[in-house]
Each structure stands twice: as structure tokens, then as C-alpha cells.
N, C-alpha and C positions, 0 to 999 in steps of 0.2 A: 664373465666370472673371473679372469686370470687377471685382467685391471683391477676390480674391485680389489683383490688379493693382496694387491700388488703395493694398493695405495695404502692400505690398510698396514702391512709391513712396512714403506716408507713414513706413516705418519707414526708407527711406534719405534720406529729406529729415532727421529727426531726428538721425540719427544724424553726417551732414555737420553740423551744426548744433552739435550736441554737441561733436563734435573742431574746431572752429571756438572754441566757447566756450576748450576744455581749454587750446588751443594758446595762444591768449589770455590766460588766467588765469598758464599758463609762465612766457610770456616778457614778464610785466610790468616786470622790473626787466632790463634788456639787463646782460649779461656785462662786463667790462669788457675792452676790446680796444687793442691795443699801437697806436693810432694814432689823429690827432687827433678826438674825435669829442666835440659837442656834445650838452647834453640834447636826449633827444629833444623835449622838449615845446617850445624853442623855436619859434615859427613859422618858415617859411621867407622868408617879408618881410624879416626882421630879418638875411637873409646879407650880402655883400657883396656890391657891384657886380660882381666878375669871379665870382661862383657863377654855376653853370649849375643848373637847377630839372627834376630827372624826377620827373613826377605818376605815381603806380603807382595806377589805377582801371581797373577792368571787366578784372582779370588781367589787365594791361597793363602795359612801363613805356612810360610817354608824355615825352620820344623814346625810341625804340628804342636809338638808337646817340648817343654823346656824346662832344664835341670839347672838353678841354682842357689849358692849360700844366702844366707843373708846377708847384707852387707852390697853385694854384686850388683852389677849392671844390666840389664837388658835392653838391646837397641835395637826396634824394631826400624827397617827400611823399606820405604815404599818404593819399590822397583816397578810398581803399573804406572800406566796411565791412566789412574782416575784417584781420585780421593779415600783414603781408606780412613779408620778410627782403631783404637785399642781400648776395649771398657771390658773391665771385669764382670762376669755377671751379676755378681752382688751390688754392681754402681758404687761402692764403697772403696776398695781398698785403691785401683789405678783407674785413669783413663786419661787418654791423650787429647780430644779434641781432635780437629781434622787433621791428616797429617799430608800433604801436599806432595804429588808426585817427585821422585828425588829428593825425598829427605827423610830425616830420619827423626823418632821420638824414643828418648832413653827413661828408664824408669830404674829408682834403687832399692830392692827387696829390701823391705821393710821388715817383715816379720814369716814366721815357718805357714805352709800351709800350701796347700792345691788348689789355683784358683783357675777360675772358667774364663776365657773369656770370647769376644769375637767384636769384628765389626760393625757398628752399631748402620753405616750405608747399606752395608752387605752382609745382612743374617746370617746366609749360609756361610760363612768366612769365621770359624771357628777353631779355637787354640787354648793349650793347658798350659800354666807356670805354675812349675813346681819348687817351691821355697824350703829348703833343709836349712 
């Protein structure tokens, strides 16, 4: 029984591992999308003083909720090790494409409003931008 167990955990360790790799391999080159968006490879140091900075690590975005103008920047950073995404939930207003471990993808508040968004790899990886 504890083999069975055993194998059954190492074949789904591999297998998250593998659609980690795949997912990765994808979305090396992001899509190109109708709104301002920087390489990803820039670092995020290199923003401007009115960015605001969400760290997405341990399935997290770190802050949760984000405050700014219109006009402003927000650079989100992928501090894990694995591939993350930023989609609005309306698929309308941002979305980043893959965003490759160490780097970073910047978006410019286009207009006022409270939008939803999360990871499109990882569901549970959910986050508010709030636009005054």
C-alpha cells in the first residue's frame, strides 16, 4: 500500500512539473497586446517613481489590492519559480501573457475603475487594481 502511495505522488509531482515546464516553454515570447507594455525583461528598479510594484511569489500577488491614478504604472514581478500571467477578469481592459520567472510586466492605467484580476496558470492567484 505505502509503494502504491508513493508512486502515485511521484507520478503527480512529475507530471505538475512537466505542465510547469510546457506552460513555460509556451509563453516565452508574450503575444503582443493593445496596450502600453514594456519588455518583459526589463527589471522593475528601472520604473518610475509613480509605479506601484506587485511581487507575485508563493502563488501570491503581494499586495493583494492596488491603488492607482490614471496615468500610473504598475509593475508586476515575478519573484517564483514558475510562470505566472496577469488577466483582468473581464479579458478586456489588461493582460500580460506569460510572464517568465525574473521579470517583470508593466501596464499604464488607462482609465478609472476596480478591476479583478488573477492568474490565468494559477486561479487561486487573485488581485484588485484600483484606477482613481
Amino acid at each position: 500500500m505505502f509503494c502504491r502511495q508513493s508512486s502515485v505522488r511521484s507520478a503527480i509531482l512529475l507530471t505538475t512539473a512537466c505542465l510547469s515546464l510546457v506552460a513555460y516553454s509556451l509563453g516565452s515570447q508574450p503575444e503582443p497586446q493593445e496596450q502600453e507594455i514594456s519588455e518583459a525583461s526589463k527589471p522593475a528598479r528601472r520604473a518610475t517613481k509613480k509605479a506601484k510594484i506587485v511581487v507575485m511569489d508563493k502563488f501570491l500577488f503581494q499586495p493583494q489590492t492596488v491603488t492607482v491614478r490614471v496615468g500610473e504604472t504598475v509593475v508586476w514581478k515575478n519573484a517564483g519559480i514558475v510562470p505566472h500571467t496577469v488577466m483582468s477578469v473581464d479579458d478586456n481592459t489588461f493582460g500580460s501573457g506569460i510572464i517568465a520567472p525574473g521579470t517583470t510586466w508593466r501596464y499604464k492605467a488607462a482609465k478609472k475603475g476596480t478591476f479583478d484580476y488573477l492568474c490565468t496558470l494559477h486561479p487561486n492567484m487573485k488581485g484588485k487594481l484600483v484606477v482613481r
